[in-house]
DSSP file (Angstrom, degrees, kcal/mol; ACC not computed):
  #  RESIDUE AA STRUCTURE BP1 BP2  ACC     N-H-->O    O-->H-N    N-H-->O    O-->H-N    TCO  KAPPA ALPHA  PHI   PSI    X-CA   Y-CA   Z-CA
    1    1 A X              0   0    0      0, 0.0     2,-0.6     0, 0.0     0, 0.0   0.000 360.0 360.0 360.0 104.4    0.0    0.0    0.0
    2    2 A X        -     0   0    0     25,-0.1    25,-5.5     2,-0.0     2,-0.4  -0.618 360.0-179.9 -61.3 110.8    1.3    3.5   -1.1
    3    3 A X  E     -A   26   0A   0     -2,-0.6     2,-0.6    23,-0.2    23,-0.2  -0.927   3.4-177.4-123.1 124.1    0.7    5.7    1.8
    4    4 A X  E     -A   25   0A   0     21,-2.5    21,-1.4    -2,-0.4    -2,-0.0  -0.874  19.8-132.2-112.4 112.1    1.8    9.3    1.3
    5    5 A X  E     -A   24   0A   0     -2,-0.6    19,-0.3    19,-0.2     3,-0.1  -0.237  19.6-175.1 -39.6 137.0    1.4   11.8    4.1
    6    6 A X  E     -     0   0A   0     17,-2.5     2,-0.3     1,-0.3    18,-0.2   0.794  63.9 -34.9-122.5 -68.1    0.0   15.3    4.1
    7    7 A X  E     -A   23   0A   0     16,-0.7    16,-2.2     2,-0.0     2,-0.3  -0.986  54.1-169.1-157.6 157.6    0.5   16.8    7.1
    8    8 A X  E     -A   22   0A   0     -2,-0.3     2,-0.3    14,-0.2    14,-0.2  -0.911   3.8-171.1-159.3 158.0    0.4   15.7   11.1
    9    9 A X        -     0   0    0     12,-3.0    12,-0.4    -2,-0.3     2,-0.2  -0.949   4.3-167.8-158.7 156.9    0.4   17.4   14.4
   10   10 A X        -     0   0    0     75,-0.3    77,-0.3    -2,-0.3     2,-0.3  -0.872   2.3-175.6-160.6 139.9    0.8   16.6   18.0
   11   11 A X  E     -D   19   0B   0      8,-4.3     8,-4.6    -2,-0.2     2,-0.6  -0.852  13.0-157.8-116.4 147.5    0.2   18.4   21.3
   12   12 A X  E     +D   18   0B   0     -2,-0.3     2,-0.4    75,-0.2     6,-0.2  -0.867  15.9 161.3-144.6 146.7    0.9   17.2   24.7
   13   13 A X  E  >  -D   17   0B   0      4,-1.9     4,-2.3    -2,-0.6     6,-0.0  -0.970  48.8-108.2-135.4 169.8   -0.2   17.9   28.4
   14   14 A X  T  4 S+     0   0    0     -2,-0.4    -1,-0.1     2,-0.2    -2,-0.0   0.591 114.1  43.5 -41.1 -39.8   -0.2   16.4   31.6
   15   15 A X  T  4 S+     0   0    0      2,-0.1    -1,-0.2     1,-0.1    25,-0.0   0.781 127.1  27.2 -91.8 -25.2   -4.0   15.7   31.6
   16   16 A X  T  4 S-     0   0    0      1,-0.2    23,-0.6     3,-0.0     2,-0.2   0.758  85.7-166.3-102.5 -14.9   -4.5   14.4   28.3
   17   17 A X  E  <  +De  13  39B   0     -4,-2.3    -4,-1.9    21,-0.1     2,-0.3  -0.573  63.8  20.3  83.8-150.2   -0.7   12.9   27.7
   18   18 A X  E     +D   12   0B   0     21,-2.3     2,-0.6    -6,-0.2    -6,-0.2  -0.264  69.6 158.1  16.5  54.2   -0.4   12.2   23.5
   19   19 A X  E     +D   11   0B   0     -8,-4.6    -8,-4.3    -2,-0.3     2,-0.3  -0.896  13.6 106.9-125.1 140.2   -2.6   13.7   21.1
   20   20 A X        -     0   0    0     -2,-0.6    17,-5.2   -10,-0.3     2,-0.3  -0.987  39.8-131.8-158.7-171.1   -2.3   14.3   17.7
   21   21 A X        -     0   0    0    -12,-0.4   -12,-3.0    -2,-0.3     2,-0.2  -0.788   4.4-155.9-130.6 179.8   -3.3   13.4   13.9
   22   22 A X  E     -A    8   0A   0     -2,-0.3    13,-0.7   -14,-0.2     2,-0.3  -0.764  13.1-144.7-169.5 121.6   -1.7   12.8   11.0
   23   23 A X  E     +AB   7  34A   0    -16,-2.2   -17,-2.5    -2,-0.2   -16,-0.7  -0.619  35.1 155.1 -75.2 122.6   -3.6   13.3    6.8
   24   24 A X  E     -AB   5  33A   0      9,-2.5     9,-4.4   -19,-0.3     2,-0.4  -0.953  35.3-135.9-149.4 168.8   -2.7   11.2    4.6
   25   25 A X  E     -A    4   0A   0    -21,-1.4   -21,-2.5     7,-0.3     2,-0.5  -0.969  10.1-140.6-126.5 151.9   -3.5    9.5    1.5
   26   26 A X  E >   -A    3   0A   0     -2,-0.4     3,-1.5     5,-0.4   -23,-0.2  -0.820  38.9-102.3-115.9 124.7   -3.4    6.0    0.2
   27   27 A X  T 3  S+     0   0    0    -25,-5.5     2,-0.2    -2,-0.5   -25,-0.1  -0.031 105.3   4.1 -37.2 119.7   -2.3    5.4   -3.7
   28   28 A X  T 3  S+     0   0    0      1,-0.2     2,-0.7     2,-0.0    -1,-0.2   0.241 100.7 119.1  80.2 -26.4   -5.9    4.6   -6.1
   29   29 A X    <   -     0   0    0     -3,-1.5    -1,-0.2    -2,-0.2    -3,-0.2  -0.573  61.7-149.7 -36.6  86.9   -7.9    5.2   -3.0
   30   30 A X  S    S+     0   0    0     -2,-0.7     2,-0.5    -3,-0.1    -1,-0.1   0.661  75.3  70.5 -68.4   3.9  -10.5    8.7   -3.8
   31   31 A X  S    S-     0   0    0     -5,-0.1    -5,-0.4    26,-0.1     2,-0.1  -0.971  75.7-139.2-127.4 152.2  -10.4    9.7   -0.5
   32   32 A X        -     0   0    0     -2,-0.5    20,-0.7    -7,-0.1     2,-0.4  -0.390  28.4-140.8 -80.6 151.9   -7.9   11.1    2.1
   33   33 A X  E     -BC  24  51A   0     -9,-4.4    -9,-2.5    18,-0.2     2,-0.4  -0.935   5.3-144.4-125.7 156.3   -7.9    9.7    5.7
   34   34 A X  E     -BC  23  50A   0     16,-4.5    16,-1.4    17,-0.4     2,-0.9  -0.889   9.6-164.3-113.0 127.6   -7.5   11.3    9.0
   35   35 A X  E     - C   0  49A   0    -13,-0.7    14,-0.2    -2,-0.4   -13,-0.2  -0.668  11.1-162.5-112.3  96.2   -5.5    9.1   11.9
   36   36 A X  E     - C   0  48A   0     12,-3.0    12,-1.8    -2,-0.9     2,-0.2  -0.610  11.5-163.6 -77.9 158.8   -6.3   10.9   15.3
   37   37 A X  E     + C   0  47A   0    -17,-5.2   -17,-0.3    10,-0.2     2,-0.3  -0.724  19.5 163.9-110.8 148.8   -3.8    9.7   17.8
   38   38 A X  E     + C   0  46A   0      8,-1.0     8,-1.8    -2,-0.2   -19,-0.1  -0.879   3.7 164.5-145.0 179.5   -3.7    9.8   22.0
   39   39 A X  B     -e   17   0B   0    -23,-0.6   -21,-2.3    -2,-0.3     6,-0.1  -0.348  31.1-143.2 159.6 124.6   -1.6    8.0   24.2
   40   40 A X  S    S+     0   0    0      4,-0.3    -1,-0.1   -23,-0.2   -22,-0.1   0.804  98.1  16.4 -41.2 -60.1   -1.0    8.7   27.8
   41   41 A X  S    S-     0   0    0    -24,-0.2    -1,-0.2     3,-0.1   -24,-0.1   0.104 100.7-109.6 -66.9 -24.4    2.5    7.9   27.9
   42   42 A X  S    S+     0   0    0      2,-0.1     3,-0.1     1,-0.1    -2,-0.1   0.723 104.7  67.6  57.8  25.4    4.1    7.7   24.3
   43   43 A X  S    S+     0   0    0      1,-0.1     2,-0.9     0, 0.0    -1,-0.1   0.495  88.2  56.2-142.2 -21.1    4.6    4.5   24.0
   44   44 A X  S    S-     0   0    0      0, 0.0    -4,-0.3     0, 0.0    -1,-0.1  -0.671  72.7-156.6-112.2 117.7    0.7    2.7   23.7
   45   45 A X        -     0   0    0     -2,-0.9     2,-0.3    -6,-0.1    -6,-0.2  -0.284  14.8-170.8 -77.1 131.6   -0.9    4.4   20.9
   46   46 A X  E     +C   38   0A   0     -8,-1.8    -8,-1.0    -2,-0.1     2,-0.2  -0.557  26.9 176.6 -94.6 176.6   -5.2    4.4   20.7
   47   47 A X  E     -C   37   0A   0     -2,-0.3     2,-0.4   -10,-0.2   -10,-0.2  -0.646  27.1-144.1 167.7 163.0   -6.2    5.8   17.2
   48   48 A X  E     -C   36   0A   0    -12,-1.8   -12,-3.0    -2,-0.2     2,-0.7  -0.957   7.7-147.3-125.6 109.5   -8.9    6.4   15.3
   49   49 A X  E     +C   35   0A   0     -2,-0.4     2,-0.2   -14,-0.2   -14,-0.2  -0.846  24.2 159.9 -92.3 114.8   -9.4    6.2   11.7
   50   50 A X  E     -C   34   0A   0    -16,-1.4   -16,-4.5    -2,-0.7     3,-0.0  -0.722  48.5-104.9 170.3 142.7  -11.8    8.7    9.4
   51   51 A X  E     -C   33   0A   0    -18,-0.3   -17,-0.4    -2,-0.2    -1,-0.3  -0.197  45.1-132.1 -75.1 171.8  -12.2    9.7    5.7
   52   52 A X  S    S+     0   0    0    -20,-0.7    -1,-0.1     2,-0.4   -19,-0.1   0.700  85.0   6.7-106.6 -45.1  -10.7   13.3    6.0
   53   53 A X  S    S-     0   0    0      1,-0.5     2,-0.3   -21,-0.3   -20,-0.0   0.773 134.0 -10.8-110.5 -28.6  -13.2   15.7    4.2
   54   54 A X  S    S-     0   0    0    -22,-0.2    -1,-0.5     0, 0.0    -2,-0.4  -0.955  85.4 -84.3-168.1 175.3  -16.3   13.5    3.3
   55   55 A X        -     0   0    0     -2,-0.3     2,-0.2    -4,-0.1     3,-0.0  -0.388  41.9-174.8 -97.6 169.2  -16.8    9.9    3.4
   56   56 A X        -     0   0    0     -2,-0.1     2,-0.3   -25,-0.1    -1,-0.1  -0.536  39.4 -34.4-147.4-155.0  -16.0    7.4    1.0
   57   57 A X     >  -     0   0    0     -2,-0.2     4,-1.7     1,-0.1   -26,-0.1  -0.617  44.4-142.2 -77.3 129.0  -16.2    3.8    0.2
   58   58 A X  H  > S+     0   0    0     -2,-0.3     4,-1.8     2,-0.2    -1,-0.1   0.598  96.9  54.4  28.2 -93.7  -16.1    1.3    3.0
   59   59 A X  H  > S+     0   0    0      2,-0.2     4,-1.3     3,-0.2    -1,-0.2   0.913 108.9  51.9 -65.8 -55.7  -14.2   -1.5    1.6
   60   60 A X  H >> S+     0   0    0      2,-0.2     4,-1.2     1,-0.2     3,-0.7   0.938 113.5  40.3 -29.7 -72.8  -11.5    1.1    0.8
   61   61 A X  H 3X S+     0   0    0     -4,-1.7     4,-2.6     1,-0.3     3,-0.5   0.905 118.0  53.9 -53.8 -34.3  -11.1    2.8    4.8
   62   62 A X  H 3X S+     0   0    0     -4,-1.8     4,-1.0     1,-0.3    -1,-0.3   0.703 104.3  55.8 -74.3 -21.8  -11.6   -1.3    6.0
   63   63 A X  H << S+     0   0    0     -4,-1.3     4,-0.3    -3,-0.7    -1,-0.3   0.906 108.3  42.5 -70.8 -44.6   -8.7   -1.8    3.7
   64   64 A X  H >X S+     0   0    0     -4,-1.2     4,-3.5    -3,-0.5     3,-1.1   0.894 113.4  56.2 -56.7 -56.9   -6.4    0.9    5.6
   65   65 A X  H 3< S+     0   0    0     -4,-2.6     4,-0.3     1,-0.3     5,-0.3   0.896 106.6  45.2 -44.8 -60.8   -7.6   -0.6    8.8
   66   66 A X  T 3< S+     0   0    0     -4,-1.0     4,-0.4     2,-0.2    -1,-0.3   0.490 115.2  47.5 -93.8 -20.6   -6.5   -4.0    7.8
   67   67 A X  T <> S+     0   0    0     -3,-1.1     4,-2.0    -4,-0.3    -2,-0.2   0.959 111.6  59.4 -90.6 -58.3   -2.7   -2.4    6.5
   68   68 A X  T  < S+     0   0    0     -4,-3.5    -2,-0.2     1,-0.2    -1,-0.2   0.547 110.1  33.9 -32.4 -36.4   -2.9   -0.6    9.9
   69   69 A X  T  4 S+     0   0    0     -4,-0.3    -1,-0.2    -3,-0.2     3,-0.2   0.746 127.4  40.2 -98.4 -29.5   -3.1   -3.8   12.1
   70   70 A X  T  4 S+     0   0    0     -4,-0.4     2,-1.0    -5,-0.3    -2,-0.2   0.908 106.4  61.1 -64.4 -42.0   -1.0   -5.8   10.1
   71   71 A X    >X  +     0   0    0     -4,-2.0     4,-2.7     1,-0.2     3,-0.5  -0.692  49.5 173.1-118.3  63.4    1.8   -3.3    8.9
   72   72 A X  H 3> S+     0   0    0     -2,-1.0     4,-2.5     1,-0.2     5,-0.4   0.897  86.1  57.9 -36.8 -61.5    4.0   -1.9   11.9
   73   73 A X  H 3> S+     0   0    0      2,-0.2     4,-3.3     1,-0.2     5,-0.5   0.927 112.4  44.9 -34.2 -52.1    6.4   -0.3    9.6
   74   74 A X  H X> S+     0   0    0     -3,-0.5     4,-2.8     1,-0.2     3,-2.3   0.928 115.7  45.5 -43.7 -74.2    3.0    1.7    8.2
   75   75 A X  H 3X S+     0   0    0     -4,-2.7     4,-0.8     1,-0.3    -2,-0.2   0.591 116.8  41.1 -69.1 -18.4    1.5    2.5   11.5
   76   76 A X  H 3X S+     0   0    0     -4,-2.5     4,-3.3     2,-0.2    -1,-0.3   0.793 110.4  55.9 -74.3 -21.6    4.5    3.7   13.2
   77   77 A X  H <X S+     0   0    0     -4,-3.3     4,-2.0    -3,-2.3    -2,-0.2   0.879 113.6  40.5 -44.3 -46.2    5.7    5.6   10.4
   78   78 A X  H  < S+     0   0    0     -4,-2.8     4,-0.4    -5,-0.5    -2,-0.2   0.790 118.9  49.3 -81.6 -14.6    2.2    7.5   10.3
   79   79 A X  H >X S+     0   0    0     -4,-0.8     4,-2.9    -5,-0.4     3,-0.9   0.910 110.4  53.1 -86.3 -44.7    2.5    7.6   14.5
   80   80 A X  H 3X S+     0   0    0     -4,-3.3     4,-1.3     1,-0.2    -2,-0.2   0.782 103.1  52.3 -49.7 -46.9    6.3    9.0   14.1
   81   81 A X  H 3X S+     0   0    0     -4,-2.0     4,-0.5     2,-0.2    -1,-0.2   0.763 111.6  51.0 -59.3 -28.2    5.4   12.2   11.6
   82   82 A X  H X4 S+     0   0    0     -3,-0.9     3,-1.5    -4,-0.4     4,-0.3   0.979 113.1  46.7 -80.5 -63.8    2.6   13.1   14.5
   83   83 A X  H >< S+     0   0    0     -4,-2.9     3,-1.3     1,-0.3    -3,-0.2   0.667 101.5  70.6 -44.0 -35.8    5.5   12.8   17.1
   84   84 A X  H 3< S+     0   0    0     -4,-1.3    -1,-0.3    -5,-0.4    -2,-0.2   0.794  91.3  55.5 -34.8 -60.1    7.7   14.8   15.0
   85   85 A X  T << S+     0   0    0     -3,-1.5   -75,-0.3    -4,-0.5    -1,-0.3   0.349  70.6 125.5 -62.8 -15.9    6.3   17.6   15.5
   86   86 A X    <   -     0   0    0     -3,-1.3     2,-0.4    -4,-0.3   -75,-0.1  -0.468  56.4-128.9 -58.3 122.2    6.1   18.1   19.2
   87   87 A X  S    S+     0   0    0    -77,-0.3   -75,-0.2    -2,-0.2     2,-0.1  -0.985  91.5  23.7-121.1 138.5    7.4   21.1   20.2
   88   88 A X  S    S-     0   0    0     -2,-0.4     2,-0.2     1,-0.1    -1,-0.1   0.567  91.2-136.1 -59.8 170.8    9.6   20.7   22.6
   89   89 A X        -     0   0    0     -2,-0.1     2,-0.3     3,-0.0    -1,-0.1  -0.639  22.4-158.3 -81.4 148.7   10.5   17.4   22.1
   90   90 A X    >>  -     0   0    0     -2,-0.2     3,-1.5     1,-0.1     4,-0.9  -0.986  31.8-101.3-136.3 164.8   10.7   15.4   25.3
   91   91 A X  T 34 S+     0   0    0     -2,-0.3     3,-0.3     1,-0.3    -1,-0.1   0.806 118.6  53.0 -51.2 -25.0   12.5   12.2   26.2
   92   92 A X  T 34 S+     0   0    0      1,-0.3    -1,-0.3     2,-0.2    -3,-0.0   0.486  95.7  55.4-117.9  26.6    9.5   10.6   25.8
   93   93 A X  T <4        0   0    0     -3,-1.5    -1,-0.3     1,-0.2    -2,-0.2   0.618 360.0 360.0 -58.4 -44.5    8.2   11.4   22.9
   94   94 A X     <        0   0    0     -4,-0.9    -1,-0.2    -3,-0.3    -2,-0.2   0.360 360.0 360.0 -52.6 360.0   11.2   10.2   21.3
């Protein structure tokens, strides 16, 4: 699956720990997906996956979902661009 990023964010505080998202799109797919992120700690990630602007076929997002659970390299890659972006960085983001 060719998964190109568009852009990702992440905030953190004390009460909510981990949150960000990260836009991307998947090659032959007509819609973009949105991956919100949390995680107390920074190191076990919830998320949530969602068409980005309007919804789109099904079988497609249930195809991303299935890369997702399968395909570490994917899903930390797409957790790693949200982390990126924390400013400051803190050891345990890293």
């Amino acid at each position: 699956m060719n998964v190109s990023i568009l852009k990702s964010g992440m905030t953190y505080t004390e009460e909510d720990g981990y949150v960000g998202f990260v836009h991307f799109e998947v090659e032959g797919h007509v819609r973009k997906y949105e991956m919100a992120l949390q995680s107390k700690k920074g190191r076990d990630w919830g998320y949530s996956l969602f068409f980005l602007d309007e919804s789109g076929p099904e079988d497609q997002i249930d195809q991303v979902e299935e890369q997702l659970e399968e395909d570490d390299e994917l899903y930390y890659r797409l957790i790693d661009s949200a982390k990126q972006t924390l400013e400051p960085k803190t050891a345990e983001s890293e």
